[in-house]
C-alpha positions as CSV (number, residue, x, y, z in Angstrom):
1,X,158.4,92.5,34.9
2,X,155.1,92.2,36.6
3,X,153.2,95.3,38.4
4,X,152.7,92.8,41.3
5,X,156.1,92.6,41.6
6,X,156.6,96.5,41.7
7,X,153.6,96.9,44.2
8,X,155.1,94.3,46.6
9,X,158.5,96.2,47.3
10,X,156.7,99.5,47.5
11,X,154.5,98.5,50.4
12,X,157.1,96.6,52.0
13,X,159.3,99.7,51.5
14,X,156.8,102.1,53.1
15,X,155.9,99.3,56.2
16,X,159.5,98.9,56.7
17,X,160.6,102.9,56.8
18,X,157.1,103.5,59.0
19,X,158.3,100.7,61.4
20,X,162.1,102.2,61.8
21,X,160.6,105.8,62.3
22,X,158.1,104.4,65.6
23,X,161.4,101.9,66.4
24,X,163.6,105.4,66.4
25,X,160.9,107.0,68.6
26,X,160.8,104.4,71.1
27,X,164.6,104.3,71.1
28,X,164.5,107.7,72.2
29,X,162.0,107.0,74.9
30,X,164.3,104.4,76.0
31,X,167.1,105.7,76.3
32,X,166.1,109.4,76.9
33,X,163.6,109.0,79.6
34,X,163.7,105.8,80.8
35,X,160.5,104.4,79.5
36,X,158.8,101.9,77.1
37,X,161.6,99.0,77.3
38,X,158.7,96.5,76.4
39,X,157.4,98.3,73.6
40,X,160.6,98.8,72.1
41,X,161.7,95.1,72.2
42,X,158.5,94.4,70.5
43,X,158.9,96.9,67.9
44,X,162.6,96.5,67.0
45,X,161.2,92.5,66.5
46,X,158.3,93.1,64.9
47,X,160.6,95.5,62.4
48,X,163.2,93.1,62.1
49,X,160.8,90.4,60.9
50,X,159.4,93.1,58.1
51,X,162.6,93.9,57.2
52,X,163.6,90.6,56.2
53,X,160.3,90.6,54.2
54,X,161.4,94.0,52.4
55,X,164.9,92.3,51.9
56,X,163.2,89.1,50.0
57,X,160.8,91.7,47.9
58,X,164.1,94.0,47.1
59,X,166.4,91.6,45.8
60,X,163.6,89.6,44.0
61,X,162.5,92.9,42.8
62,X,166.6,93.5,42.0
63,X,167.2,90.3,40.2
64,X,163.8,90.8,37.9
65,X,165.4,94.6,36.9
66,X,168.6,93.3,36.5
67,X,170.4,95.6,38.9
68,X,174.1,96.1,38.9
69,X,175.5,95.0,42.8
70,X,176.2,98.8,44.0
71,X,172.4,99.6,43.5
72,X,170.7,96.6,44.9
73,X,173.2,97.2,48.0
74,X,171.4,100.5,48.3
75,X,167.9,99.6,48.2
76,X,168.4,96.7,50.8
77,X,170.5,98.8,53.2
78,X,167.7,101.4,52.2
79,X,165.3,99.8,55.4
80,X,167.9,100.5,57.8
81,X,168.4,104.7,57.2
82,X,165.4,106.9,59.0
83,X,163.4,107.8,55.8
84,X,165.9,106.6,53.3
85,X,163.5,103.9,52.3
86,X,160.9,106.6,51.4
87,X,163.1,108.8,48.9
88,X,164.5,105.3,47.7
89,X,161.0,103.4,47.0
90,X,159.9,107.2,44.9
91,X,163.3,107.1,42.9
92,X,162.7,102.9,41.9
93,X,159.2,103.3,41.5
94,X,160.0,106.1,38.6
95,X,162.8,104.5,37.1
96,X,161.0,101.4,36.7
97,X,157.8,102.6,35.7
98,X,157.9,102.1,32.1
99,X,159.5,98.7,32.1
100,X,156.3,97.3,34.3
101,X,154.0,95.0,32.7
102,X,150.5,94.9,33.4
103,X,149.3,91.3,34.2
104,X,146.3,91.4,31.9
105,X,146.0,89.6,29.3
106,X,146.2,91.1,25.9
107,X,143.1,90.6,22.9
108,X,144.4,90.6,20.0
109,X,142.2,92.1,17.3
110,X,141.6,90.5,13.9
């Protein structure tokens, strides 16, 4: 599997679990103290666009590593747990980190 492949779920990961962690905070504004309703509509949009993007990047990421179903389940649900996405990108990123390719081509020597 590609590196670019790899690098694509891992930003996507950390954008996605960054957006839920502001989304929780204006939640709690919201609903604790009455303020921010605009912000928070924008943000819960603006994270469930990204989200769908992380979904896309997971499961292509899933199909490429041949994942059983239980695992790719995780890792999409994964962007909807507070920090989940976090401990989940570190535990993929190690586990596939010998079967990534680099997308270089390869001299052969005579």
């Amino acid at each position: 599997m590609k590196k670019s492949v790899l690098t694509r779920y891992r930003v996507m990961a950390y954008v996605t679990a960054v957006m839920l962690l502001v989304l929780c905070t204006c939640m709690i504004f919201k609903y604790g103290f009455d303020k921010g309703e605009d912000i928070t509509l924008v943000v819960s949009q603006i994270h469930g666009v990204l989200y769908i993007v992380y979904l896309v990047f997971a499961f292509d990421l899933g199909s490429k590593a041949k994942w059983p179903l239980g695992k790719l389940a995780w890792v999409l649900l994964s962007g909807t747990i507070p920090t989940a996405a976090f401990f989940v990108e570190r535990k993929i990123s190690h586990e596939l980190e010998g079967k990534v390719v680099d997308g270089s081509p390869v001299v052969a020597k005579a």
